[in-house]
C-alpha positions in Angstrom: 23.5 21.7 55.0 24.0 19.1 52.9 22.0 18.2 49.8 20.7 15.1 48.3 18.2 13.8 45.9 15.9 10.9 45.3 16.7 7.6 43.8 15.1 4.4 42.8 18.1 2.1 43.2 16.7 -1.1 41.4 14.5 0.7 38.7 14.0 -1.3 35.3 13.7 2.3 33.6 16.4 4.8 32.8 13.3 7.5 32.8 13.9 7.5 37.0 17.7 8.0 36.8 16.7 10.7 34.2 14.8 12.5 36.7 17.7 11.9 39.7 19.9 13.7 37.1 17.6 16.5 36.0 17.5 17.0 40.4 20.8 17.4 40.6 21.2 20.1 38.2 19.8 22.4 40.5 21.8 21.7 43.7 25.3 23.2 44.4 26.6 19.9 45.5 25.1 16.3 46.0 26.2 14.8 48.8 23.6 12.0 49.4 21.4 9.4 46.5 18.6 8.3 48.7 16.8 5.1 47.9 13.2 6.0 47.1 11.5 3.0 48.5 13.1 3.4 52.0 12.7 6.8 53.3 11.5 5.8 56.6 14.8 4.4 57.6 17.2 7.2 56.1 19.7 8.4 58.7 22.9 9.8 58.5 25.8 9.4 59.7 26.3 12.6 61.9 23.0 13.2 63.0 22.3 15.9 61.1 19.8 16.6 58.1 19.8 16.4 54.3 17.5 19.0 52.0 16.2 16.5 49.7 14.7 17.5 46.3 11.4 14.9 46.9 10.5 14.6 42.7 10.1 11.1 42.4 7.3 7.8 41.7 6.0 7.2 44.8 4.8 4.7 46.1 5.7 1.0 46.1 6.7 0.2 49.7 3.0 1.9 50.6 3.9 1.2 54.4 7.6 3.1 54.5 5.9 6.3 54.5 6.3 8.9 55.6 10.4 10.0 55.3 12.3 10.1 58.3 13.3 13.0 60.3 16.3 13.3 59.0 15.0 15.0 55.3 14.3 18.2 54.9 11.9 18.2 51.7 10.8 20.1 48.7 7.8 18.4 47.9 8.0 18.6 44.3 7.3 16.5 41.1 5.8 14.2 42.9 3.6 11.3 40.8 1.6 8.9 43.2 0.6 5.2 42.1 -2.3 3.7 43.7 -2.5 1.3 40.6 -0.6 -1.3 38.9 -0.1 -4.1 41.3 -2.1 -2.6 44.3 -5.3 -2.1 41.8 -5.8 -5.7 42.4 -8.8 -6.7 44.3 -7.7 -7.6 47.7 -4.0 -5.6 47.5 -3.6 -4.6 51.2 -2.3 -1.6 50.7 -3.4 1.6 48.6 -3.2 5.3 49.8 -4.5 4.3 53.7 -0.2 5.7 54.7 -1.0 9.4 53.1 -3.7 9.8 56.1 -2.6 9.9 59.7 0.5 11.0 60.4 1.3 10.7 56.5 -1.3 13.2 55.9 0.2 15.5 58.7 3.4 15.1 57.2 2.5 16.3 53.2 0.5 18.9 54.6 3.0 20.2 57.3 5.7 20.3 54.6 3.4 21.3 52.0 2.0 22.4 49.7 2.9 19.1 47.8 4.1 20.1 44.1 1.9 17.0 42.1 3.8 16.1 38.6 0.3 15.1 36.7 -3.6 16.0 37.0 -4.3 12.2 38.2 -1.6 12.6 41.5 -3.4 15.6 42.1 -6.7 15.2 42.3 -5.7 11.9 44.1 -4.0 13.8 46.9 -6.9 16.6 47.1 -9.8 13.8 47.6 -7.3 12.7 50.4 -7.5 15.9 51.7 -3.6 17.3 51.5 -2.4 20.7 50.4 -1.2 20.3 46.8 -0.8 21.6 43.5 0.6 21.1 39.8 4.2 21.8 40.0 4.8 19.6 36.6 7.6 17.1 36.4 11.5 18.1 37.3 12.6 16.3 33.8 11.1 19.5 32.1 14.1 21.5 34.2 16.4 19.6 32.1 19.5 21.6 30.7 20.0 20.9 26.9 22.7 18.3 26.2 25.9 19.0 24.2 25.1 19.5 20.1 26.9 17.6 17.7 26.7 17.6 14.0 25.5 13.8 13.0 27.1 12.2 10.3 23.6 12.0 8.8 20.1 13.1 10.0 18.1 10.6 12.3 14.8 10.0 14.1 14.9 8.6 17.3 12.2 5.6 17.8 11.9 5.2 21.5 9.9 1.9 22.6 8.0 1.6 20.2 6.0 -1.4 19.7 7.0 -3.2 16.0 3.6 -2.4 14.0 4.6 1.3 15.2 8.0 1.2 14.5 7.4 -0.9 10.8 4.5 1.8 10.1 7.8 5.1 11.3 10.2 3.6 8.5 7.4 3.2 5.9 6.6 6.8 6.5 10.2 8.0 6.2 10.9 5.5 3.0 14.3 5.5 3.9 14.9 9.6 3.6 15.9 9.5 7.6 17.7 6.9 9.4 16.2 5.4 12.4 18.0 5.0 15.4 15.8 2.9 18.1 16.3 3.6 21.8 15.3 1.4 24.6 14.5 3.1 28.4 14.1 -0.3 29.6 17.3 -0.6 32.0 17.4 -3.3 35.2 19.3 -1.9 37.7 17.7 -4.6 39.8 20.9 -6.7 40.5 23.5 -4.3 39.2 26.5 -3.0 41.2 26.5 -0.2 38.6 27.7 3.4 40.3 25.8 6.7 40.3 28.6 7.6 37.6 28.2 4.9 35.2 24.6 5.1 35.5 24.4 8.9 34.9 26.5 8.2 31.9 24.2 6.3 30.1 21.9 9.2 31.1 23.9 12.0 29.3 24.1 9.7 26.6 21.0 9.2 26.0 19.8 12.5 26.2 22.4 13.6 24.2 21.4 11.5 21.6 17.5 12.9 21.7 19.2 16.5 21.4 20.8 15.3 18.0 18.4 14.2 16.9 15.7 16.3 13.9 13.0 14.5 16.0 11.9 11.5 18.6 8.7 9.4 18.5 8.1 8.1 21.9 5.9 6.5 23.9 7.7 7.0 26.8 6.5 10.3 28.9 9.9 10.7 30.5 11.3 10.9 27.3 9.0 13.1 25.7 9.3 15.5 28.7 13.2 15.9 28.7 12.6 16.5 25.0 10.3 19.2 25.3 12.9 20.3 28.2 15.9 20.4 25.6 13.6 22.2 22.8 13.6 18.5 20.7 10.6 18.0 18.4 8.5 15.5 19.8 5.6 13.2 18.7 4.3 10.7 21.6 1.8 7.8 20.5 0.5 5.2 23.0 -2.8 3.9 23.8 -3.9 6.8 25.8 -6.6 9.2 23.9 -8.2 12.4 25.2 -9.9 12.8 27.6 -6.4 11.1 29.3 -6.4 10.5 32.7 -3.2 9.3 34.5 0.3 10.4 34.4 -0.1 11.9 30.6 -2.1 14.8 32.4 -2.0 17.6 31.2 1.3 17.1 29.0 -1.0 15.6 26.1 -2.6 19.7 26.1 1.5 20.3 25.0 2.9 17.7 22.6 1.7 16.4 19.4 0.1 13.0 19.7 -2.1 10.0 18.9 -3.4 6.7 19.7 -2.0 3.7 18.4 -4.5 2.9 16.5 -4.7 6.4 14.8 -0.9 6.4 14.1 -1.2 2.5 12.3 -4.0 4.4 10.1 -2.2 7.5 9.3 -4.8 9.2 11.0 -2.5 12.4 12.4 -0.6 15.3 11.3 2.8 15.6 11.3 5.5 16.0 9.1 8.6 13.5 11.2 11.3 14.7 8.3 10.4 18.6 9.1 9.1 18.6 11.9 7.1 21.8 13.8 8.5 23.0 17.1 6.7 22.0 20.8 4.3 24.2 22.3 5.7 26.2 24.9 2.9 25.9 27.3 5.3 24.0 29.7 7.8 26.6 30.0 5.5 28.6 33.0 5.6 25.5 34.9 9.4 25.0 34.2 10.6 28.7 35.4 7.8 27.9 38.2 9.8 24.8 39.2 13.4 26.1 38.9 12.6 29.3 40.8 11.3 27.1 43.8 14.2 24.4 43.4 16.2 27.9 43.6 14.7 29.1 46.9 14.7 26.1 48.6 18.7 26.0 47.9 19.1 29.3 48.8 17.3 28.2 52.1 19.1 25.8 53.2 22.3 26.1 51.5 24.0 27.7 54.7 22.4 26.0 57.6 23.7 23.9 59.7 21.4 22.5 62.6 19.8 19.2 63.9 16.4 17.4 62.4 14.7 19.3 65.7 15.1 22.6 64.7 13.6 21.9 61.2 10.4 19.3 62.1 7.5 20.6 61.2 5.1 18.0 62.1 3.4 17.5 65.6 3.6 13.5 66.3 6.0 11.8 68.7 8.2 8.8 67.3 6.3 6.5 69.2 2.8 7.5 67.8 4.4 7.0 64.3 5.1 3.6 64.5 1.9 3.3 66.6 -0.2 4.5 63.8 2.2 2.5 61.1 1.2 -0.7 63.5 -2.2 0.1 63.3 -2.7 1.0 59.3 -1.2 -1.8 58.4 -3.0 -4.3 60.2 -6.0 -2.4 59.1 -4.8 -2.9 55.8 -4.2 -6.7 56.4 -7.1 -7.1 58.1 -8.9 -5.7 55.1 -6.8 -8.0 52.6 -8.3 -10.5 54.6 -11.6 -9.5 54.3 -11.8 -9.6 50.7 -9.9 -12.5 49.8 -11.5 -15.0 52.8 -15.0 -15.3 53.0 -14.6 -18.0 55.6 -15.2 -16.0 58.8 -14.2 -18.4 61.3 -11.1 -18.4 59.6 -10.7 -14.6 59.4 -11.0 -14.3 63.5 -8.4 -17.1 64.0 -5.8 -15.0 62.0 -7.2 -11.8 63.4 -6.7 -13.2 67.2 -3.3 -15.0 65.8 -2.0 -11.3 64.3 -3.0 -9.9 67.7 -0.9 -12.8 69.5 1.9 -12.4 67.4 2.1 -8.5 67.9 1.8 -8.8 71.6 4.6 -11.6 71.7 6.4 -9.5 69.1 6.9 -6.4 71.2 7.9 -8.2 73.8 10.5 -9.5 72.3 11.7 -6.5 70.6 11.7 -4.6 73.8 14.1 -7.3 75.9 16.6 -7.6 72.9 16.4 -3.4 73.0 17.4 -4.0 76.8 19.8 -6.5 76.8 21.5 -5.3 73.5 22.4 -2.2 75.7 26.4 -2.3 76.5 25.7 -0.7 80.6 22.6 -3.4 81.3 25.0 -6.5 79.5 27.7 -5.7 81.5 25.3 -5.2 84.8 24.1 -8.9 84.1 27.6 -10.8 83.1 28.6 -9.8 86.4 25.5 -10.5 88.6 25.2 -13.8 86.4 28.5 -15.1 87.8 27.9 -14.5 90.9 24.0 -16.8 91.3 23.4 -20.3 90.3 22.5 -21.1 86.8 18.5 -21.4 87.7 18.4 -17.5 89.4 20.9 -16.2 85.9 19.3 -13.5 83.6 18.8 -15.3 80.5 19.9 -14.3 77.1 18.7 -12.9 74.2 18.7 -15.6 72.1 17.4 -17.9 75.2 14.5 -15.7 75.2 13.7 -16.4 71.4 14.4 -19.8 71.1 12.0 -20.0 74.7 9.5 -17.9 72.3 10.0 -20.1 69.0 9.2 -23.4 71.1 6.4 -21.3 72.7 5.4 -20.8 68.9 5.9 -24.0 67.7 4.2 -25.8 70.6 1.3 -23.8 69.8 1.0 -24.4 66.2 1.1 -28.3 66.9 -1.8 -28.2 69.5 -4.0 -26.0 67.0 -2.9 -28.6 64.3 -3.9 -31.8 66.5 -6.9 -29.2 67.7 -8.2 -28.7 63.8 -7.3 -32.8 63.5 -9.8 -34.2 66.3 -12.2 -31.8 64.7 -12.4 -33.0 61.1 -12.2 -36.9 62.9 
């Protein structure tokens, strides 16, 4: 079987390519990069399946869930965002695609391997079969050691009060070298090659180095991966909840604040080594990563033989329909109080989904070769007002359908303000 891992195609941070690359260490080939925010719509090209190492951010594209048949999955490393931009009051969509059929697919796959506290005790209110399996970026190999010219201390993102405050403390005894994760891949042609590149430079560069002050946590994990000293301040503080959870219990760290005041303890020109409370989760995670390849390394079959879960294509996209017009309905809901206004776009969504079937249906139909054939030559044989119509006849019949209705609700909602 072929093998391939997950990747965030127009990320604005090197920390996701990080974790691609720390994926593909484990695999005896990679034959496929897929993009993380479509899963639903993966297929390949001979029909048959791809064992897919799952570690990953999930989920932007809420609604493209869950993966298509064509993945086998290790659930694994997984970090779920309900926050950011869907936190907003009135976002339609939060974790409503991990029940249903989403549920049945984490739990028949399962149990799902949660990279932080905050993913998993997110996925066990929901319901699903998880468990900590830590990040993948703590798998990391070490990088190749060089002998610097001179001694440095990486600075990675830090913000410039922090960063004035690290070269005050050093006095000029270390060099600094600053580092950046922030990389937009959003319009880039850039190859898997070039991008891994700047990956193994970059992580060659923390393994160099006699320590790194982050505030990244995908590169304090690598670093506690490659057995580099590590000191991570942010604005988090104990008791942390989110993606720092439980990886604040193994690396030295402080707030902002408390590094501004000199309020810690830790010597950055000889610096202590990490705790090695991650290295149970680590062997935990490679000896899975390892059984999973040994599984599947030698099959060859069809996404049939390896489905797991019960539901029928058509009661996917039938509860996919349905969740998301829940979840605009609910949108709705919350930023309209009107609710006159709420049952004409209610109605008007129902309308529109009826139509919209319809219409997806006939061009299914007539896009089939046999059926188009069948009806070029029946066409030329009846007058033009007994022919089969077109595709396109049929939606430019439905967009003056459309239109024509939009005008009389216009002149409608007119009359009544007169």
């Amino acid at each position: 079987m072929k093998f391939g891992v997950i990747m965030h195609k127009t990320t604005q941070n090197i920390g996701d390519d990080i974790q691609t690359f720390a994926a593909m260490q484990h695999l005896p080939h990679t034959d496929m990069f897929l993009n993380r925010e479509y899963l639903d719509e993966f297929k390949t090209d001979d029909g048959k399946p791809v064992a897919v190492l799952m570690a990953a951010w999930y989920m932007w594209h809420k609604w493209n869930w869950p993966p298509s048949e064509y993945i086998v999955p290790l659930l694994t490393g997984i970090h779920f965002s309900d926050h950011q931009a869907s936190e907003q009051v009135g976002s339609p969509v939060k974790t409503e695609f991990l029940t249903g059929c989403g549920a049945e697919y984490m739990n028949a796959y399962g149990p799902v391997g949660c990279r932080d506290h905050y993913t998993l005790n997110k996925f066990k209110e929901l319901g699903l079969d998880a468990f900590f399996s830590g990040c993948i970026t703590l798998t990391l190999p070490k990088m190749e050691k060089r002998v610097p010219e001179r001694e440095y201390i990486c600075a990675c993102d830090l913000p410039p009060d922090v960063l004035a405050k690290l070269k005050e403390i050093v006095a000029g005894r270390c060099e600094i070298v600053e580092t950046t994760h922030y990389m937009d891949y959003r319009e880039s042609d850039a190859t898997w090659e070039e991008r891994e590149k700047a990956v193994v430079e970059l992580l060659t560069l923390y393994q160099n180095a006699k320590c790194v002050v982050t505030r990244r946590l995908h590169c304090a994990l690598p670093c506690l991966a490659m057995e580099v000293p590590v000191f991570v301040t942010n604005r988090h503080k104990r008791p942390v909840s989110g993606r720092f959870d439980p990886y604040y219990d193994w690396i030295k760290h402080c707030t902002y604040k408390s590094f501004l005041a000199g309020k810690f303890k830790y010597d950055f020109l000889d610096p202590p080594p990490n705790s090695k409370k991650y290295l149970p989760v680590r062997e935990a995670m490679i000896k899975s990563i390892g059984e999973f390849v040994k599984k599947y390394e030698n099959e060859d079959g069809y996404p049939e033989q390896y489905k797991k879960t019960t539901y029928t294509e058509a009661e996917l996209y039938k509860w996919k329909a349905k969740t998301m017009r829940e979840c605009m309905n609910l949108w709705f809901e919350v930023t309209d109080s009107e609710e006159r206004e709420l049952k004409e776009l209610r109605q008007a969504a129902k309308d529109y989904d009826s139509l919209n079937r319809e219409v997806r249906h006939y061009r299914k139909v007539m896009e089939c070769k046999t059926v188009r054939y069948a009806i070029k030559g029946r066409n030329l044989l009846l007058p033009k007002d007994k022919r089969i119509r077109s595709y396109a006849e049929v939606k430019a019949e439905y967009e003056q359908r459309e239109k024509e209705k939009l005008l009389a609700e216009t002149a409608e909602n007119e009359n009544i303000k007169k």
